[in-house]
Backbone as a ProteinNet text record, in pm:
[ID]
protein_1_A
[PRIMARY]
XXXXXXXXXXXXXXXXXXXXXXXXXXXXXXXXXXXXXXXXXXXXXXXXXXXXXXXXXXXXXXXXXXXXXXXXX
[TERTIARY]
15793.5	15784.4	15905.7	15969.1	16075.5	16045	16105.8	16063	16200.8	16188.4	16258.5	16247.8	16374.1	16380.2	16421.8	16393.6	16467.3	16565.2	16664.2	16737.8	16834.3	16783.4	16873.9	16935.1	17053.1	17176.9	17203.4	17143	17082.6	16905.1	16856.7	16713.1	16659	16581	16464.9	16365.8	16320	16220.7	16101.7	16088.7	16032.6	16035.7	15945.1	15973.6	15848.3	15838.1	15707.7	15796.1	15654.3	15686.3	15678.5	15811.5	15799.3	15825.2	15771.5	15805.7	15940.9	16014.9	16134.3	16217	16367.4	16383.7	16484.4	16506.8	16556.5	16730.1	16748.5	16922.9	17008	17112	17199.6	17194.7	17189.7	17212.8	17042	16947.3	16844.7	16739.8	16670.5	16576.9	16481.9	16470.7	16294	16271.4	16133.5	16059.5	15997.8	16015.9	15972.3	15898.6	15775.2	15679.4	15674.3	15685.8	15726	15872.1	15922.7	16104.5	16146.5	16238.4	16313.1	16456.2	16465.7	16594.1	16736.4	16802	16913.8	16954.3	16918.3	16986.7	17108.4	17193.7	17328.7	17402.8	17319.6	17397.6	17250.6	17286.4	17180.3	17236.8	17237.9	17246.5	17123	17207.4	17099.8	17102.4	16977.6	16977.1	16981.3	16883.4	16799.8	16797.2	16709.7	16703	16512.6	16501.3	16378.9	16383	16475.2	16506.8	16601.4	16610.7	16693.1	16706.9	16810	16843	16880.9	16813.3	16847.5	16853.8	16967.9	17027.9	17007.7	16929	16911.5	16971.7	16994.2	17030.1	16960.2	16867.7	16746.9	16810.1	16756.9	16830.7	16752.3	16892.5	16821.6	16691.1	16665.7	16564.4	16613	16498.3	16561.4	16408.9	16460.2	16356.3	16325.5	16183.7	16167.4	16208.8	16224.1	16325.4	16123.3	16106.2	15985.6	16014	16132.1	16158.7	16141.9	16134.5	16069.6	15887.4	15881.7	15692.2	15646.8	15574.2	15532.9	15417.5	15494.9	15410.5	15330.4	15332.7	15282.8	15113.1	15036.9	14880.9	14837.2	14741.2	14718.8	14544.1	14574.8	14479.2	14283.9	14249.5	14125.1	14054.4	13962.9	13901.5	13748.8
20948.4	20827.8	20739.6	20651.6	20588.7	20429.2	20344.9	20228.8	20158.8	20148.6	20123.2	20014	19925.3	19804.3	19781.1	19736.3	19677.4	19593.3	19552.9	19449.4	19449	19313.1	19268.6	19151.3	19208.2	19133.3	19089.5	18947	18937.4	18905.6	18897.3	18923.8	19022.2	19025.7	19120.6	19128.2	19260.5	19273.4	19285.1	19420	19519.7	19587.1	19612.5	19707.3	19784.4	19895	20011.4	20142.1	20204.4	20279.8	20443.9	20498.7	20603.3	20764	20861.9	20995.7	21035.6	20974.4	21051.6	20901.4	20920.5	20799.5	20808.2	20716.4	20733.6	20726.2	20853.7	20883.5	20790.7	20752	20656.9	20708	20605.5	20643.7	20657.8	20639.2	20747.4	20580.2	20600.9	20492.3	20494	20370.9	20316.2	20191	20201.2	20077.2	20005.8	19830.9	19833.2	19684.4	19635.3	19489.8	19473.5	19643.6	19598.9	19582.1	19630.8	19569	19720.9	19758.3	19889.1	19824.6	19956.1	19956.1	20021.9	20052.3	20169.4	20129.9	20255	20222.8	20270.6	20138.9	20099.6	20162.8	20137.3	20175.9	20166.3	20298	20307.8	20259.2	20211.2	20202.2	20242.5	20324.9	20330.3	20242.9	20173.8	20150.4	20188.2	20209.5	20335.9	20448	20564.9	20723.5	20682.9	20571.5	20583.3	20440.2	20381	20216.9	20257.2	20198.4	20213.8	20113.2	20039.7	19958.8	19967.4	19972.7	19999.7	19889.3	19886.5	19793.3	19838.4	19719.9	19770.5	19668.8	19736.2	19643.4	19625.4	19550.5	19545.1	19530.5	19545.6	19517.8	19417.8	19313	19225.4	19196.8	19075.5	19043.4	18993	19065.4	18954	18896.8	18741.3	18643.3	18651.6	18676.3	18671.5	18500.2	18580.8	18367.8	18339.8	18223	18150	18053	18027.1	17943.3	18017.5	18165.8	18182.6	18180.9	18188.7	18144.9	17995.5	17963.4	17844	17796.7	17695.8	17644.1	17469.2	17496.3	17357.1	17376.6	17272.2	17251.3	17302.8	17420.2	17565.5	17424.9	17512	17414.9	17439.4	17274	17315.4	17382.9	17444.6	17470.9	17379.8
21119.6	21199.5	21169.3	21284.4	21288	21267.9	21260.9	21320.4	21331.7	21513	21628	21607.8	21655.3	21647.8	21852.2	21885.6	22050.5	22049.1	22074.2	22117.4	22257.1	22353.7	22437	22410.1	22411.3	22366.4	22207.6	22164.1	22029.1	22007.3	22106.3	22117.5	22024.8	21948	21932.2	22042.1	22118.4	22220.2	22178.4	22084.7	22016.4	21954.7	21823.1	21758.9	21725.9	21751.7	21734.7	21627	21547.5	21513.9	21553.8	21593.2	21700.1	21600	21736.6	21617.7	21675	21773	21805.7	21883.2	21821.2	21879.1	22024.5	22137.3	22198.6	22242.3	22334.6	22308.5	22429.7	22390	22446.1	22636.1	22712.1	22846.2	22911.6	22822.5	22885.5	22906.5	23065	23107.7	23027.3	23031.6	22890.9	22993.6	22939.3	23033.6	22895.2	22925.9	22780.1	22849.4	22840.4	22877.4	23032.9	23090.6	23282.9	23285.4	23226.3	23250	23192	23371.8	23300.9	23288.3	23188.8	23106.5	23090.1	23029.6	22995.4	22848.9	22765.4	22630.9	22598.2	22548.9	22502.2	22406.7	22329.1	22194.2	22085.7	21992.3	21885.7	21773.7	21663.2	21510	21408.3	21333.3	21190.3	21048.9	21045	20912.9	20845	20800.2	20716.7	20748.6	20696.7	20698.6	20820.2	20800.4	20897.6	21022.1	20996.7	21069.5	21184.3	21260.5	21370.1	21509	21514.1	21614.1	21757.2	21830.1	21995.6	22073.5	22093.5	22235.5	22348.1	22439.7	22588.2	22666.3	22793	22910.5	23045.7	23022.4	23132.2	23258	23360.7	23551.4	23499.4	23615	23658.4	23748.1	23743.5	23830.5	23924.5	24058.8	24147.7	24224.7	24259.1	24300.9	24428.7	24484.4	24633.7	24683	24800.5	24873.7	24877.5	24833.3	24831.2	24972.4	25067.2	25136.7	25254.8	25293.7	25403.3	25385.7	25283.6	25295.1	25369.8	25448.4	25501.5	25390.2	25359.8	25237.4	25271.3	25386.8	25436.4	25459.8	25485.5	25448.1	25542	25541	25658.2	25722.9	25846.7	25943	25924.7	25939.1	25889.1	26033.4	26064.6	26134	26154.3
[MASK]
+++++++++++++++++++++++++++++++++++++++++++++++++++++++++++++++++++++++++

């Protein structure tokens, strides 16, 4: 067993303890948020640091919704 550390950017995300750790380039989904991992570092013989680079988000336009007071009947 490993124990994975996450990081975006200087963030800590997550850290679980895994039986295999993951290789540079390869998609991870990590809280609903996919990913691409960056770059690995080792600490230790069992520690290990992974940098990810989440996609962005993107925001639905809230300004085509009609947000005005719907009619009483």
């Amino acid at each position: 067993m490993f124990a994975v550390h996450f990081y975006e950017n200087k963030t800590k995300v997550l850290n679980q303890a895994l039986r295999s750790i993951p290789s540079v380039g390869e998609e991870i989904k990590i809280k609903g948020r996919k990913g691409k991992v960056v770059n690995i570092t080792e600490i230790d013989e069992n520690t290990y640091h992974v940098y990810i680079e989440f996609e962005k988000i993107v925001e639905k336009n809230v300004a085509s919704k009609d947000l005005g007071k719907k009619k009483r009947r």
